[in-house]
C-alpha positions as a LaTeX table, in Angstrom:
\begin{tabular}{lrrr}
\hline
Residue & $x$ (\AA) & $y$ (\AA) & $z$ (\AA) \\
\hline
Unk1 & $-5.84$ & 0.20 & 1.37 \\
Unk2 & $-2.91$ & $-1.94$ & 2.16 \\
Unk3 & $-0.66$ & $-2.07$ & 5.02 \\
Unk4 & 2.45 & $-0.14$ & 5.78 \\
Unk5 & 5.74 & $-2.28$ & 6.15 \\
Unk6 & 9.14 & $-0.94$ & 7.53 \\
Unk7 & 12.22 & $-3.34$ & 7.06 \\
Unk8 & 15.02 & $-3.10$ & 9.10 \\
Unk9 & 18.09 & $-1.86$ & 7.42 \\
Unk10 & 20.29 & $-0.88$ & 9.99 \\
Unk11 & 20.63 & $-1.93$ & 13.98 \\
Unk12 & 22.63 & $-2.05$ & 17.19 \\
Unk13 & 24.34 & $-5.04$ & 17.95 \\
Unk14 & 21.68 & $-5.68$ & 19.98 \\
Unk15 & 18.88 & $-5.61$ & 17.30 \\
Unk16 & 21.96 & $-7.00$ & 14.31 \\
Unk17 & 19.36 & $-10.48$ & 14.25 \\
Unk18 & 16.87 & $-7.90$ & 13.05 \\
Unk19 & 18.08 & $-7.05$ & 10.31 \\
Unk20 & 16.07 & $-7.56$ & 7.01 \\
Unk21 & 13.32 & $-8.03$ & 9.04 \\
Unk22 & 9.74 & $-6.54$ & 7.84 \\
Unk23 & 7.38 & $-5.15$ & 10.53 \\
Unk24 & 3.66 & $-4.33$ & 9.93 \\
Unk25 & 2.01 & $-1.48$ & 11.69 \\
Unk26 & $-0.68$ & $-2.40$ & 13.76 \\
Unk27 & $-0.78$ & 1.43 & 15.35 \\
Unk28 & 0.33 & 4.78 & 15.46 \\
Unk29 & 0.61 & 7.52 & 18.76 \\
Unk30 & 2.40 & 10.56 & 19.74 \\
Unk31 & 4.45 & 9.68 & 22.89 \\
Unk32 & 4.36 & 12.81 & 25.72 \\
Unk33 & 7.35 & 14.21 & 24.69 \\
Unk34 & 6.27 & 14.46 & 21.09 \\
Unk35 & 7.86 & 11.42 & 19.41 \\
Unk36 & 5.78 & 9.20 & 17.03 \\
Unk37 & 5.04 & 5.54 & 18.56 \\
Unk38 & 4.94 & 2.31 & 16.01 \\
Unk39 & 3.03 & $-0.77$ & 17.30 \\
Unk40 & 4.66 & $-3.66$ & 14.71 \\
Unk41 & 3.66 & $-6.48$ & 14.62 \\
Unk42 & 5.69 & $-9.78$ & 12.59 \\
Unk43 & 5.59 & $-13.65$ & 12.63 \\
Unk44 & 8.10 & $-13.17$ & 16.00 \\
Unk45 & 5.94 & $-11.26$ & 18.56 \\
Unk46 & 4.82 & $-7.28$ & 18.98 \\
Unk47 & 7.56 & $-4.44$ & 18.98 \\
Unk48 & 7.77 & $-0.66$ & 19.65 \\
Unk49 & 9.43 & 1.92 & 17.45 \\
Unk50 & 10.01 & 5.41 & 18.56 \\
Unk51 & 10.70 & 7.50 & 15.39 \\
Unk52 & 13.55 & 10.20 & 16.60 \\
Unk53 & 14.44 & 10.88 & 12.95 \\
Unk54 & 13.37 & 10.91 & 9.53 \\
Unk55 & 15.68 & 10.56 & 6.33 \\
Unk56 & 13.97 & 10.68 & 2.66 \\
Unk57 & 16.04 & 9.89 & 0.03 \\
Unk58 & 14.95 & 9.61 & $-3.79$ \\
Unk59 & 14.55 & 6.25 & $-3.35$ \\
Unk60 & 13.23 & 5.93 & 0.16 \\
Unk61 & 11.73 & 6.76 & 3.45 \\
Unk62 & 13.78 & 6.11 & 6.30 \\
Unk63 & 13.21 & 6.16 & 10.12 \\
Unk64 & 15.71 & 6.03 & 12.77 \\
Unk65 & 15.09 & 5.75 & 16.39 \\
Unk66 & 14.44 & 3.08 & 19.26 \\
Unk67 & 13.09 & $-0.51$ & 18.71 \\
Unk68 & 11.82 & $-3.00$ & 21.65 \\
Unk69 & 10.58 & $-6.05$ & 21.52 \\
Unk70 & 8.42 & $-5.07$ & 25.07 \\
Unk71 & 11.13 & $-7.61$ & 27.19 \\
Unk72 & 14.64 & $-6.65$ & 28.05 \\
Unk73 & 15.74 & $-5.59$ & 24.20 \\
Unk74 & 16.23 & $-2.47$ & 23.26 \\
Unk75 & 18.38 & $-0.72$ & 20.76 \\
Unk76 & 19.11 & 1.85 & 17.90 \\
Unk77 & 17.48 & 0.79 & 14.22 \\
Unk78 & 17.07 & 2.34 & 11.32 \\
Unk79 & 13.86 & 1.18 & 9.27 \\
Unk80 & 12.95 & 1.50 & 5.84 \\
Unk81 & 9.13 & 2.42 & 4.65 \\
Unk82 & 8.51 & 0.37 & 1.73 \\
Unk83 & 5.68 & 1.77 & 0.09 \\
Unk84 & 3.43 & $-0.39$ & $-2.97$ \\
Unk85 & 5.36 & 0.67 & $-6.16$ \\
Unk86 & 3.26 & 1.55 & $-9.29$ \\
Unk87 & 3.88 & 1.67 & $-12.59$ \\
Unk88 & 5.59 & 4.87 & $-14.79$ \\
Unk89 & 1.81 & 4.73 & $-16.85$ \\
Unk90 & $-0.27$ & 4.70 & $-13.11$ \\
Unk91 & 1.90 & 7.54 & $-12.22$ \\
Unk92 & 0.42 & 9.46 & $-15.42$ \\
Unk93 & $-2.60$ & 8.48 & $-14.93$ \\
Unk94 & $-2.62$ & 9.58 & $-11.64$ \\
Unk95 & $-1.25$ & 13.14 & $-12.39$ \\
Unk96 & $-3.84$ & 14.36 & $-15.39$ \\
\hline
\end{tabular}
């Protein structure tokens, strides 16, 4: 099994240097109040991702909350899941 990778699609000005920016999960927690928590992890350091929202679309997955880099940013993103795409003959393969 492979790793799950958000991209960042949408940000704060804060976070706007983000943007395009693929994270990979290193973990996964509910916060106290009930939120999920990302740990990501890219080439740039750790962050944390507090998922407030999720979108689906027929394309995507999308999941809009809070990212910090653990330091002094923090701001409103919106981050894609970009799952491993299979073919139209897996997909019938997988379904008999």
């Amino acid at each position: 099994m492979g790793s799950i990778i958000f991209k960042v699609v949408g940000a704060n000005e804060t976070l706007k240097d983000l943007l395009d920016v693929e994270f990979k999960v290193i973990s996964k927690a509910k916060s106290a109040t009930g939120s999920t928590i990302f740990e990501l992890k890219n080439k740039t350091g750790d962050f944390t991702f507090e998922v407030k929202q999720v979108d689906f679309s027929p394309e995507a997955a999308y999941l809009n909350g809070f990212l910090s880099d653990g330091g002094k940013n923090v701001g409103v993103a919106q981050l894609k899941f970009l799952p491993f795409t299979i073919g139209p003959s897996e997909v019938k393969e997988q379904t008999k």
